[in-house]
N, CA, C and O of each residue as an XYZ file, in Angstrom:
220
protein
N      97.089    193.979   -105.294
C      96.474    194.986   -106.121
C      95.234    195.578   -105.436
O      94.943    196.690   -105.877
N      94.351    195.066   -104.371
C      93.244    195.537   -104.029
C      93.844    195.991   -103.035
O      93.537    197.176   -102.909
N      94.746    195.567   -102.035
C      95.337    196.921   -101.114
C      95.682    198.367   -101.414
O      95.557    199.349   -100.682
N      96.304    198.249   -103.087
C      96.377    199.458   -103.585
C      95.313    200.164   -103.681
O      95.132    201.210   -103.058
N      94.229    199.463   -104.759
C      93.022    200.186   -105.115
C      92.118    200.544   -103.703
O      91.335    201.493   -103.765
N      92.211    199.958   -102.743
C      91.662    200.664   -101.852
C      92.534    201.917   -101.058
O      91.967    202.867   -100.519
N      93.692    201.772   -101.086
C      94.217    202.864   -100.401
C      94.415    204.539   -101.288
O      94.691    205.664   -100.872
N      94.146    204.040   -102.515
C      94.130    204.721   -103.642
C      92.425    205.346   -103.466
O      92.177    206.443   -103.969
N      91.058    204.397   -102.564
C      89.961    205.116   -102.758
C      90.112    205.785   -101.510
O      89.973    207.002   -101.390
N      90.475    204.781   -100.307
C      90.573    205.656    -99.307
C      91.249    207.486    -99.183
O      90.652    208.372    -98.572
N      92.540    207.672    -99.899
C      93.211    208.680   -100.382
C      92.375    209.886   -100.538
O      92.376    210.908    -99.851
N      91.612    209.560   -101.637
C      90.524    210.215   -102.340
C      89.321    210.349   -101.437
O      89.080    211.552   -101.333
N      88.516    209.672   -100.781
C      87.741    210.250   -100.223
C      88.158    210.768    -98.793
O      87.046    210.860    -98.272
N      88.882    211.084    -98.024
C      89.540    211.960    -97.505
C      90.227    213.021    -97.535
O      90.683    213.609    -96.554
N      90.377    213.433    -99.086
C      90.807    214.627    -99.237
C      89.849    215.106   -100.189
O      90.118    216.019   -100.969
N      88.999    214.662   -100.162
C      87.536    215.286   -100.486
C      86.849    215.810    -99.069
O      86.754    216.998    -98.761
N      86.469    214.883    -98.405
C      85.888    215.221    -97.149
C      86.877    216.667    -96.428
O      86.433    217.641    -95.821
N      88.037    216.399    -96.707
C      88.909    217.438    -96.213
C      88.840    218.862    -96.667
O      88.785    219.955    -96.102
N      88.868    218.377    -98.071
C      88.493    220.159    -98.908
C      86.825    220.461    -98.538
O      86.736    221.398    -97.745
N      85.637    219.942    -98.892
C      84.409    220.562    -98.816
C      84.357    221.075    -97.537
O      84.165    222.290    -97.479
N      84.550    220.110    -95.857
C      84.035    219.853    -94.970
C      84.870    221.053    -94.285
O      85.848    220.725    -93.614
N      84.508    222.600    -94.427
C      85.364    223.605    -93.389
C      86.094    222.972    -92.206
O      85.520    222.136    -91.508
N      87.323    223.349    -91.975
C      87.808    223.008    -90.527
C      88.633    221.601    -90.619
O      89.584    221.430    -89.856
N      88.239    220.539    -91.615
C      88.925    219.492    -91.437
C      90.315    219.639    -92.728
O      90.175    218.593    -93.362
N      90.626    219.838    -92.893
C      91.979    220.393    -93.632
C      92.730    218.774    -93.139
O      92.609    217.758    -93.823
N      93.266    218.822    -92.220
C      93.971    218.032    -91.455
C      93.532    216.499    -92.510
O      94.480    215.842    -92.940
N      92.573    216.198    -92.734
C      92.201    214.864    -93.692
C      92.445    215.194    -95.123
O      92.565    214.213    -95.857
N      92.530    216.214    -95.601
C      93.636    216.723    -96.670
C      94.767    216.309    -96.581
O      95.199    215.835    -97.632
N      95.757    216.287    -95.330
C      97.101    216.120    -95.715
C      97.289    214.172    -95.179
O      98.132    213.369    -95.580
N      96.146    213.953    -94.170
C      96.117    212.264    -93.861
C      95.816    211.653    -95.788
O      96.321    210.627    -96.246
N      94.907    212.606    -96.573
C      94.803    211.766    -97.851
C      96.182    211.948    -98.387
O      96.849    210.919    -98.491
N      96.641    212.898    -98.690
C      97.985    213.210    -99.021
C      98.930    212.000    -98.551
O      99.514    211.178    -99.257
N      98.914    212.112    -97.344
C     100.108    210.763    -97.048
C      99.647    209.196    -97.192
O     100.415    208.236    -97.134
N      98.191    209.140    -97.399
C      97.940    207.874    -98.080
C      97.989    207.887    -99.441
O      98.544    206.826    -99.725
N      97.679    208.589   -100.658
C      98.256    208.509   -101.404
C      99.439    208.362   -101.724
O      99.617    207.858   -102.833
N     100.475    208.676   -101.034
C     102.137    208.683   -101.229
C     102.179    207.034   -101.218
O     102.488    206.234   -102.101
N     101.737    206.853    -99.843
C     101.806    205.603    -99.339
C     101.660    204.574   -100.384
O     102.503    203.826   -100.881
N     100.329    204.715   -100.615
C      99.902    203.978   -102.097
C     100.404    203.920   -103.274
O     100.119    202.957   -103.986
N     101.188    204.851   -103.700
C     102.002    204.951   -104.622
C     103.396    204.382   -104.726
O     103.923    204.130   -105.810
N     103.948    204.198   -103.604
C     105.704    203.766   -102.772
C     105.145    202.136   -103.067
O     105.811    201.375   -103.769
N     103.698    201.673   -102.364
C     103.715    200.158   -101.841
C     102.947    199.925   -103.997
O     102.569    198.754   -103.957
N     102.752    200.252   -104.945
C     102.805    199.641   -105.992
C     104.056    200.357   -106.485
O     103.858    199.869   -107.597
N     104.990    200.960   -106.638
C     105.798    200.630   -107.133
C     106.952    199.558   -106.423
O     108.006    199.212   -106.956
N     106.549    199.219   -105.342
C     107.234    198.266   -104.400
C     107.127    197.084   -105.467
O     107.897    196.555   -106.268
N     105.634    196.912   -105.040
C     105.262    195.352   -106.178
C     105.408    195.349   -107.305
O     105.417    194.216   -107.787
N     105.626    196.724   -108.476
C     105.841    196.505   -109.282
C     107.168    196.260   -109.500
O     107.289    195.302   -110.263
N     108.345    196.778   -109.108
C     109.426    196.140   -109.192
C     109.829    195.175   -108.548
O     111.039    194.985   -108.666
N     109.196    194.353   -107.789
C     108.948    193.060   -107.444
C     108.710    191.953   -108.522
O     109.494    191.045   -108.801
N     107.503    192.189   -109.069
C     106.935    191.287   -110.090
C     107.491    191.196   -110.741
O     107.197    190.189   -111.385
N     109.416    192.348   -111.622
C     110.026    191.938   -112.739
C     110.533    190.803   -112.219
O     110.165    189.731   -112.700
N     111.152    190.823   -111.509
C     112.031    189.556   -111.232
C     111.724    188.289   -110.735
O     112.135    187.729   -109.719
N     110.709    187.802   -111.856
C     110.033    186.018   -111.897
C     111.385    185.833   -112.416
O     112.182    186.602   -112.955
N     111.426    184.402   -112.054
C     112.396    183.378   -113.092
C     111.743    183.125   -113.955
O     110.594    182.746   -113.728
N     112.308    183.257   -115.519
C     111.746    182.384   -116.508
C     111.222    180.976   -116.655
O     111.215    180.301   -115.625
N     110.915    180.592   -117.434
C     110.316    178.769   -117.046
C     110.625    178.287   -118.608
O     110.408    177.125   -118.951
């Protein structure tokens, strides 16, 4: 879960830096593909985590 939440802050402050900062665009679309990223690897774990065995 904290791999997510960080790739989820990382995301975000790179496509911040990307929009204000003229010229860097390019860290717009690096946040873009870490967000994806971040999004693919928790729904990874979340459909992971259904399938505990009962006890």
């Amino acid at each position: 879960m904290a791999l997510f939440l960080l790739l989820l802050l990382l995301a975000v402050a790179l496509g911040l830096v990307g929009v204000v900062v003229k010229g860097l665009i390019y860290l717009l679309v690096i946040g873009v593909v870490v967000f994806v990223a971040a999004l693919f690897l928790g729904l990874l774990r979340l459909r992971r985590s259904g399938r505990r065995p009962a006890r």
